[in-house]
Jmol script that loads the backbone (N, CA, C; Angstrom):
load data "model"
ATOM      1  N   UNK A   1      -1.836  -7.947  31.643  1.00  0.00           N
ATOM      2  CA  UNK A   1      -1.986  -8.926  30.583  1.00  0.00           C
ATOM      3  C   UNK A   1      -2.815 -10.098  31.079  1.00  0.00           C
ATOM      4  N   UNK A   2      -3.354 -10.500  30.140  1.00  0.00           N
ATOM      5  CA  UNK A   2      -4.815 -11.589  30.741  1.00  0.00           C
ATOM      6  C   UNK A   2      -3.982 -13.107  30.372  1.00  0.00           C
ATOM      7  N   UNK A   3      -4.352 -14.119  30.868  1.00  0.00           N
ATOM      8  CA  UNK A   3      -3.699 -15.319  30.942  1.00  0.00           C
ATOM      9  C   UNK A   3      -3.674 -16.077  29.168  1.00  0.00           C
ATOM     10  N   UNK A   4      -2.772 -16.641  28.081  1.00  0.00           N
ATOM     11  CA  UNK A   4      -2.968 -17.261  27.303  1.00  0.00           C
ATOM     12  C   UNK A   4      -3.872 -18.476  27.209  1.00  0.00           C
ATOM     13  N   UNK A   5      -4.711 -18.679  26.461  1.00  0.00           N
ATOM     14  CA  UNK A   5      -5.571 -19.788  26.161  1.00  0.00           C
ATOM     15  C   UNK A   5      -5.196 -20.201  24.978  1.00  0.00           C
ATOM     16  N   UNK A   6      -4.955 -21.461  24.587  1.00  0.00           N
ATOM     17  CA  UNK A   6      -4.520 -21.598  23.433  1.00  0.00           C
ATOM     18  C   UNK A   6      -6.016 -22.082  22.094  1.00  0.00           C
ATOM     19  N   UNK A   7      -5.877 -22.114  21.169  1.00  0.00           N
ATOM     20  CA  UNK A   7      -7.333 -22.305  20.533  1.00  0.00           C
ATOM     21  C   UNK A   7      -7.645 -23.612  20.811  1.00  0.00           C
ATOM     22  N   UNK A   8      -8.776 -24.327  20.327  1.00  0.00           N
ATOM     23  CA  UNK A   8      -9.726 -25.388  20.737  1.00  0.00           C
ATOM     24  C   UNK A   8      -8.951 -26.550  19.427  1.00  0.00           C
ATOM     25  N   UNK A   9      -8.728 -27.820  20.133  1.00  0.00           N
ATOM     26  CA  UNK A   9      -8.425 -28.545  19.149  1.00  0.00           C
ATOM     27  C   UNK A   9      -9.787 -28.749  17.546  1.00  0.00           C
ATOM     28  N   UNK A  10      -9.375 -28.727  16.601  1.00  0.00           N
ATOM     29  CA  UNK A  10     -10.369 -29.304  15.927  1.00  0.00           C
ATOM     30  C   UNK A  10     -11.004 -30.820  15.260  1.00  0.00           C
ATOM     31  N   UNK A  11     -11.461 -30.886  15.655  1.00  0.00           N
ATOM     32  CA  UNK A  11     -11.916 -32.597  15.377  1.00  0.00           C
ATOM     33  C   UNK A  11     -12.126 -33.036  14.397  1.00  0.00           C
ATOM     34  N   UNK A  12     -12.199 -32.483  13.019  1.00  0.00           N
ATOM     35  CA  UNK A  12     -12.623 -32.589  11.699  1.00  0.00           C
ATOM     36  C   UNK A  12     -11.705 -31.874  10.450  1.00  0.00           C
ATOM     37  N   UNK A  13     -11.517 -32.014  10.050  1.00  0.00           N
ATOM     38  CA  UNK A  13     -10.586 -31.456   8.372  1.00  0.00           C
ATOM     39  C   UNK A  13     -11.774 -29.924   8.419  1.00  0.00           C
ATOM     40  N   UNK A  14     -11.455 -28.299   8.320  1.00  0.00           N
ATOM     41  CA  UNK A  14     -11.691 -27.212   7.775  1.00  0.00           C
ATOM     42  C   UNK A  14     -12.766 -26.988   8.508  1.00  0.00           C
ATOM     43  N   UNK A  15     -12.844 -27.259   9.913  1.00  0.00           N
ATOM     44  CA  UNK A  15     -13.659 -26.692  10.883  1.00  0.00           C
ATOM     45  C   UNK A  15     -13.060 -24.790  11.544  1.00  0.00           C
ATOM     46  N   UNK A  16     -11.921 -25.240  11.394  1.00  0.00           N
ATOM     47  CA  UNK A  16     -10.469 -23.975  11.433  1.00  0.00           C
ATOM     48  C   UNK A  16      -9.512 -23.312  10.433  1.00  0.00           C
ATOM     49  N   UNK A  17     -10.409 -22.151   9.704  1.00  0.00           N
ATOM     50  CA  UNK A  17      -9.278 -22.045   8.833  1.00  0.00           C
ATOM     51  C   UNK A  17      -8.709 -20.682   8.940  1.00  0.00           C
ATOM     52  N   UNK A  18      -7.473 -20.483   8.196  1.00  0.00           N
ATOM     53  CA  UNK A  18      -6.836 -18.957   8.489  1.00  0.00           C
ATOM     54  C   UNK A  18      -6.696 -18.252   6.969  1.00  0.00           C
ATOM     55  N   UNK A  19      -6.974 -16.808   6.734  1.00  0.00           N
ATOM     56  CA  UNK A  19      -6.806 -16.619   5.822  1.00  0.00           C
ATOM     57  C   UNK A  19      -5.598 -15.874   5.354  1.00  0.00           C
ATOM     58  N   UNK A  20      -4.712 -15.639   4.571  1.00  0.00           N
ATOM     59  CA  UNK A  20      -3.569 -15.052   4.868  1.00  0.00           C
ATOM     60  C   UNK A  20      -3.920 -14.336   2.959  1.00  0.00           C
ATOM     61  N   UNK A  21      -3.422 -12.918   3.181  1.00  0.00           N
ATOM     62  CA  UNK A  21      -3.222 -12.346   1.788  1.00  0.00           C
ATOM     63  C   UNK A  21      -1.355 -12.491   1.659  1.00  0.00           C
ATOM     64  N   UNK A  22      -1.019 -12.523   0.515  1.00  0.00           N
ATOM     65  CA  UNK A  22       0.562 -12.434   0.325  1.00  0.00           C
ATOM     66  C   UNK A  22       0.573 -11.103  -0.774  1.00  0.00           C
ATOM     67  N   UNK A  23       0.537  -9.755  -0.804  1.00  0.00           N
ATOM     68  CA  UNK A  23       1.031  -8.934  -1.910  1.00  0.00           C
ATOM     69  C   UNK A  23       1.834  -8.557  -2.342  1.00  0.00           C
ATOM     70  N   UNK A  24       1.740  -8.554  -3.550  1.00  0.00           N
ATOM     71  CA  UNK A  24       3.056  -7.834  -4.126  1.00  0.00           C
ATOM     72  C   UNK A  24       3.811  -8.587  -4.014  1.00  0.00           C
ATOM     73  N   UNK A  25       3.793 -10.446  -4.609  1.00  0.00           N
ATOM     74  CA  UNK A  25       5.077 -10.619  -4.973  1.00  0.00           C
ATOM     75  C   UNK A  25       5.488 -10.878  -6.141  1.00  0.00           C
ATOM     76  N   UNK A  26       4.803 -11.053  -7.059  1.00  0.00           N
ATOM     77  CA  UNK A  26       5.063 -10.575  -8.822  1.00  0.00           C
ATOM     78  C   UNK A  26       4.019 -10.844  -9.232  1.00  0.00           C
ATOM     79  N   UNK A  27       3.795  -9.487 -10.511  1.00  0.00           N
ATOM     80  CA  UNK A  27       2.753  -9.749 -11.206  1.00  0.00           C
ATOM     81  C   UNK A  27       2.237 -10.593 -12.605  1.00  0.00           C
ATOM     82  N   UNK A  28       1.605 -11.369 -12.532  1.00  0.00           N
ATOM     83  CA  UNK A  28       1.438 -12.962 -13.592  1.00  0.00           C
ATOM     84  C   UNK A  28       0.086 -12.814 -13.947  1.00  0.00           C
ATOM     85  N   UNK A  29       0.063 -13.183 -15.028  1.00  0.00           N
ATOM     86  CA  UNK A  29      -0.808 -13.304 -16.016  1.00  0.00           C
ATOM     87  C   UNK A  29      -0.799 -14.621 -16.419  1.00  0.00           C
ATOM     88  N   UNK A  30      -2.069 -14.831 -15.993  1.00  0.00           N
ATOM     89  CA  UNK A  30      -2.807 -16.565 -16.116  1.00  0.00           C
ATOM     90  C   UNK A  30      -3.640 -16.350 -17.804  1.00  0.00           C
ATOM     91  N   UNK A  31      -3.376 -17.356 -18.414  1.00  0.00           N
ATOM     92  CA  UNK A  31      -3.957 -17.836 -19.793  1.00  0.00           C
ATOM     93  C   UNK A  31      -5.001 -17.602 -19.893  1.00  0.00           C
ATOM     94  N   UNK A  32      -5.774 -17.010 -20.780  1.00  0.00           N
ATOM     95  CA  UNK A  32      -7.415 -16.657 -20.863  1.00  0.00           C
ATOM     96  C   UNK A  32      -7.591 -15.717 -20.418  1.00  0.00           C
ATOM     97  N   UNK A  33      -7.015 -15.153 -19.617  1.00  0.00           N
ATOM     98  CA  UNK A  33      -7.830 -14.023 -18.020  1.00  0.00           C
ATOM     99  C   UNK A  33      -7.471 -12.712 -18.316  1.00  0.00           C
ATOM    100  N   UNK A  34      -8.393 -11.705 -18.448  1.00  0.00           N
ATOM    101  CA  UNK A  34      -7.863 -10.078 -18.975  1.00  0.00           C
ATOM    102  C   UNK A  34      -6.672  -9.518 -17.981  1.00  0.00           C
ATOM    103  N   UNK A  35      -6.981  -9.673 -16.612  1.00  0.00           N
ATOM    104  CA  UNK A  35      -6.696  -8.868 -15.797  1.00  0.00           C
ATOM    105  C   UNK A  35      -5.719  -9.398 -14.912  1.00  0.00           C
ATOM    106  N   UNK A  36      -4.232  -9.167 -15.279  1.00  0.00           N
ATOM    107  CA  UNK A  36      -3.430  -9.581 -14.161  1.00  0.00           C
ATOM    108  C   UNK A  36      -3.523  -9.479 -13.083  1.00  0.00           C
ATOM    109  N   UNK A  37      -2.956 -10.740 -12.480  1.00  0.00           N
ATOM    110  CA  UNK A  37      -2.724 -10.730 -10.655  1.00  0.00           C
ATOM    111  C   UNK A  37      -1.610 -10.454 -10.024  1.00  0.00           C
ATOM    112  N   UNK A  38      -1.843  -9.857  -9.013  1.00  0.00           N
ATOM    113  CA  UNK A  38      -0.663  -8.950  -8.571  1.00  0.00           C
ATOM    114  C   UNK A  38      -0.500  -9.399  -6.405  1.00  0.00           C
ATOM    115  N   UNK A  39      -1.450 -10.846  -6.480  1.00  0.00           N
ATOM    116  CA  UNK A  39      -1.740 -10.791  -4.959  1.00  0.00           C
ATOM    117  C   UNK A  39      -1.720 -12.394  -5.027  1.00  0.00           C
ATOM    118  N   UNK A  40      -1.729 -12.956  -3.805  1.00  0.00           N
ATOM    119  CA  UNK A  40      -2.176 -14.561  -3.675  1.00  0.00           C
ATOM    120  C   UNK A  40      -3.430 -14.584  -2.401  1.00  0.00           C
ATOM    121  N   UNK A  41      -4.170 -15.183  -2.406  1.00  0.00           N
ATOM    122  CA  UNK A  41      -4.803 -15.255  -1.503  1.00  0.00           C
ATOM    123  C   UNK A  41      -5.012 -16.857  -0.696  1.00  0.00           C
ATOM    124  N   UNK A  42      -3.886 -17.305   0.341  1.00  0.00           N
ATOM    125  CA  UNK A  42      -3.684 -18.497   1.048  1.00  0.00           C
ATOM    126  C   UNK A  42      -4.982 -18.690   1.667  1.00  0.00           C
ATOM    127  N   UNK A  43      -5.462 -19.645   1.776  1.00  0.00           N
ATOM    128  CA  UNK A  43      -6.921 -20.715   2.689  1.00  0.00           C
ATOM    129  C   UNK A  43      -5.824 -21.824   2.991  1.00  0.00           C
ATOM    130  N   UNK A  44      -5.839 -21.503   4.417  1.00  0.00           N
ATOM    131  CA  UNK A  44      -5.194 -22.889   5.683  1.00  0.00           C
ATOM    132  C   UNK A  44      -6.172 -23.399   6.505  1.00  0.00           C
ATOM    133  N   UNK A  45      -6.009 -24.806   6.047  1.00  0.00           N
ATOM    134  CA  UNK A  45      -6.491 -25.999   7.369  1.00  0.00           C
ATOM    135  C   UNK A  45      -5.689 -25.840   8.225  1.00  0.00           C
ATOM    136  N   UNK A  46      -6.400 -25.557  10.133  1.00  0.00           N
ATOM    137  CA  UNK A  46      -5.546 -25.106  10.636  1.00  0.00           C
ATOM    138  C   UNK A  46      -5.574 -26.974  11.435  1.00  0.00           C
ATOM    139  N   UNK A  47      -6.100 -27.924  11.175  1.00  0.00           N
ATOM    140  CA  UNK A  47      -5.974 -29.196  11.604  1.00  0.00           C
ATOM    141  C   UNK A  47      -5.227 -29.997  10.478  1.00  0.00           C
ATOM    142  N   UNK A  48      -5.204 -30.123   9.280  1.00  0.00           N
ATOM    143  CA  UNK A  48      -4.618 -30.666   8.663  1.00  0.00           C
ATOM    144  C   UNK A  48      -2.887 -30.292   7.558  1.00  0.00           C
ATOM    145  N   UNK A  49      -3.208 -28.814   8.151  1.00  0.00           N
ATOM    146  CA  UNK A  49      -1.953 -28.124   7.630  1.00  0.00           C
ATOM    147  C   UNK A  49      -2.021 -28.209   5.661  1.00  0.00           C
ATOM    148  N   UNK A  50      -3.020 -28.175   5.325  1.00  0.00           N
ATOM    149  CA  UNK A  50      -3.083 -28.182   3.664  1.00  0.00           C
ATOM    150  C   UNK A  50      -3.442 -26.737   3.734  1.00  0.00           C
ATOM    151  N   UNK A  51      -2.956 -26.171   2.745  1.00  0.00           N
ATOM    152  CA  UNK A  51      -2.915 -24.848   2.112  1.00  0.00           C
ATOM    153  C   UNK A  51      -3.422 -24.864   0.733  1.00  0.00           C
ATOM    154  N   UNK A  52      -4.621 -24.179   0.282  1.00  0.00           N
ATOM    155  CA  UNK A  52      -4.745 -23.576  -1.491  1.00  0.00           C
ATOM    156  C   UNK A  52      -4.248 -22.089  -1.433  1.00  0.00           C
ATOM    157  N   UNK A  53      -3.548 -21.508  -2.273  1.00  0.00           N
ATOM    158  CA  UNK A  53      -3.585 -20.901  -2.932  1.00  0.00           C
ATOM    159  C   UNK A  53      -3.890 -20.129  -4.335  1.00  0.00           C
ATOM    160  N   UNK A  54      -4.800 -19.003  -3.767  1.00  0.00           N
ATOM    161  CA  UNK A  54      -5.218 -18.788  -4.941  1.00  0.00           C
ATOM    162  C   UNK A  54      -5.127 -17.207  -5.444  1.00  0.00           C
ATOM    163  N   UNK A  55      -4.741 -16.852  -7.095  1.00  0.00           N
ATOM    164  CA  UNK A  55      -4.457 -15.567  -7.537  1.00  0.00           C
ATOM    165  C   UNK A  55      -5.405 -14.471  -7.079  1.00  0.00           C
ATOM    166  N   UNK A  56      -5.580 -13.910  -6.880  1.00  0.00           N
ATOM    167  CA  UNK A  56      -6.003 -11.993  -6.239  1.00  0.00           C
ATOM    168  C   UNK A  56      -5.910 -11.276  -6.739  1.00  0.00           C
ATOM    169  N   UNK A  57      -6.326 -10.333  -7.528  1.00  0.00           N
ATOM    170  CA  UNK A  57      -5.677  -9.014  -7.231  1.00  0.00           C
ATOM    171  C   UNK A  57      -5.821  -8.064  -5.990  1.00  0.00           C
ATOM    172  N   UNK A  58      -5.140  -7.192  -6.229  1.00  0.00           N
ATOM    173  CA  UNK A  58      -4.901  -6.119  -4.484  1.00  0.00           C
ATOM    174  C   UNK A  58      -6.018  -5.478  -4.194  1.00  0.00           C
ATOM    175  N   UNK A  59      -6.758  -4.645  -5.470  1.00  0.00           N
ATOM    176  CA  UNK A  59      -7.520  -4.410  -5.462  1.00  0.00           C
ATOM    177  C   UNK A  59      -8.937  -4.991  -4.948  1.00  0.00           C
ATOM    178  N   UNK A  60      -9.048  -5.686  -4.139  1.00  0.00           N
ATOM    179  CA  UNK A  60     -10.089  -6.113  -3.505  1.00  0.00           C
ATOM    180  C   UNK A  60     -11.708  -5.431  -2.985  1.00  0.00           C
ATOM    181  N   UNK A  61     -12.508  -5.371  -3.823  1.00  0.00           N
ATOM    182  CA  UNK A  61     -13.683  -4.709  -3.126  1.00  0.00           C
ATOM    183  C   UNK A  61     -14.149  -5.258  -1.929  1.00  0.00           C
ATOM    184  N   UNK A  62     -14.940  -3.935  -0.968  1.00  0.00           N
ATOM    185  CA  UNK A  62     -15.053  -4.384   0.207  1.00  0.00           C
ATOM    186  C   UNK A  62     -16.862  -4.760  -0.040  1.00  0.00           C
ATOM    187  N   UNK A  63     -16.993  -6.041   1.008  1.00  0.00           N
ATOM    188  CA  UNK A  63     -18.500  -6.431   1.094  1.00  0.00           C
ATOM    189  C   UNK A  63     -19.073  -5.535   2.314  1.00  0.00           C
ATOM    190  N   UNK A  64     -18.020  -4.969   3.644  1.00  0.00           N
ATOM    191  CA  UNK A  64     -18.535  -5.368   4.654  1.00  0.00           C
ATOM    192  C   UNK A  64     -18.210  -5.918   5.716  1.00  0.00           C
ATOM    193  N   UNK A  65     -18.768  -5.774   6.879  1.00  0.00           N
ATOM    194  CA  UNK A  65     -18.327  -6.566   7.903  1.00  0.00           C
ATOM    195  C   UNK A  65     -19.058  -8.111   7.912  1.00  0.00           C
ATOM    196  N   UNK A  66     -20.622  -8.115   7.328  1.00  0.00           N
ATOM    197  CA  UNK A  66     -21.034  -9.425   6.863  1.00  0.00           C
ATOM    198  C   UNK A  66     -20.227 -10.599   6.231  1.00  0.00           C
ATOM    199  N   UNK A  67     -19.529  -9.862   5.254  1.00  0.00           N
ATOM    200  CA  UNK A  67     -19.018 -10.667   4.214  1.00  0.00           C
ATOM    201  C   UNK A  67     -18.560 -12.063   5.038  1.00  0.00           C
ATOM    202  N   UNK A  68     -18.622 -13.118   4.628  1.00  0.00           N
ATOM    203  CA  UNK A  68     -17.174 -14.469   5.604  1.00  0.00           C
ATOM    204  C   UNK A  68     -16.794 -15.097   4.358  1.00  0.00           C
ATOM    205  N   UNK A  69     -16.310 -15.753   4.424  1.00  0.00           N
ATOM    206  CA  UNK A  69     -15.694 -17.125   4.116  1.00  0.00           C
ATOM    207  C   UNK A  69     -15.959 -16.773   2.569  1.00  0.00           C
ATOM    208  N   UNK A  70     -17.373 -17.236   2.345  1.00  0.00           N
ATOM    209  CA  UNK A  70     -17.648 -17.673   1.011  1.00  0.00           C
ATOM    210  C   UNK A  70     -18.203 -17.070   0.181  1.00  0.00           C
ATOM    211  N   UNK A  71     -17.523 -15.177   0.899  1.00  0.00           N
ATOM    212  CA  UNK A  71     -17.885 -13.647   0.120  1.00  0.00           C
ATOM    213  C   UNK A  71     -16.363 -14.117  -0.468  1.00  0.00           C
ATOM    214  N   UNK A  72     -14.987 -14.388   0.190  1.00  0.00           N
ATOM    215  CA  UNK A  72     -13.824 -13.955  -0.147  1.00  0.00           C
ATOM    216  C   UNK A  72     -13.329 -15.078  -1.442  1.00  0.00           C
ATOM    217  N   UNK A  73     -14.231 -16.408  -1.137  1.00  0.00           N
ATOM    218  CA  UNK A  73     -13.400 -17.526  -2.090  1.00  0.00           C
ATOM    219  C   UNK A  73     -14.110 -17.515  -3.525  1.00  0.00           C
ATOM    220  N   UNK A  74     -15.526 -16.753  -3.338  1.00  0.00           N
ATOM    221  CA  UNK A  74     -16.193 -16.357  -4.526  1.00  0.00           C
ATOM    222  C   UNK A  74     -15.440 -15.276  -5.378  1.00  0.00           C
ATOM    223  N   UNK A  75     -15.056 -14.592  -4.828  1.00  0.00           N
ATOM    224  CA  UNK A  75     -14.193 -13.175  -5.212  1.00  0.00           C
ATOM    225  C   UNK A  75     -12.973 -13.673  -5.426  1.00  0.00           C
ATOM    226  N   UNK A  76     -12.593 -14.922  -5.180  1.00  0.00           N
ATOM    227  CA  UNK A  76     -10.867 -14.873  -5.636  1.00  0.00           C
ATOM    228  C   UNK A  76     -10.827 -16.059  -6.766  1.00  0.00           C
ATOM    229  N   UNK A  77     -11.742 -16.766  -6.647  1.00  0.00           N
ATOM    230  CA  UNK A  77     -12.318 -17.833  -8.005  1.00  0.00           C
ATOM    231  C   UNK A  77     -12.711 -17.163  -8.913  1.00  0.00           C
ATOM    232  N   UNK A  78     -13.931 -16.427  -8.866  1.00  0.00           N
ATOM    233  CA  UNK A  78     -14.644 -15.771  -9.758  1.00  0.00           C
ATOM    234  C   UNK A  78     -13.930 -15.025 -10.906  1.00  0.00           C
ATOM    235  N   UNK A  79     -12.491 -14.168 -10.264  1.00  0.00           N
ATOM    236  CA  UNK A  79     -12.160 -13.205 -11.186  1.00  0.00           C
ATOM    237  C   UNK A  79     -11.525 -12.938 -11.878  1.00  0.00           C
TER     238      UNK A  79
END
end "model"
wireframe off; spacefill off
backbone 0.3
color backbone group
């Protein structure tokens, strides 16, 4: 086993963030929107500890290994 390093402090608000999926914990239907959500998709500041959450479904298309950041928050706003 190789020695722990712990990560790099961050100096700024969303220089560090984590993405976390939550599925399957009930399915809701938001006002206006055809297609129920059945997923959450968490964005963490890993310096300021603020969390958005935002609806998903599971069904997620894949971009890719390219895809980052602002393939996944387009796709969970957008739909």
């Amino acid at each position: 086993m190789g020695k722990l390093i712990p990560l790099p402090i961050m100096e700024r608000n969303w220089q560090g963030i984590t993405l976390d999926f939550v599925v399957k914990p009930l399915r809701s239907k938001l006002p206006g929107v055809a297609k129920p959500y059945d997923g959450i998709l968490v964005v963490g500041d890993r310096r300021s500890k603020y969390s958005t959450f935002l609806p998903s479904p599971i069904e997620v298309p894949s971009f890719g290994p390219n895809c980052g950041i602002l393939c996944l928050l387009s796709l969970a706003v957008n739909l």
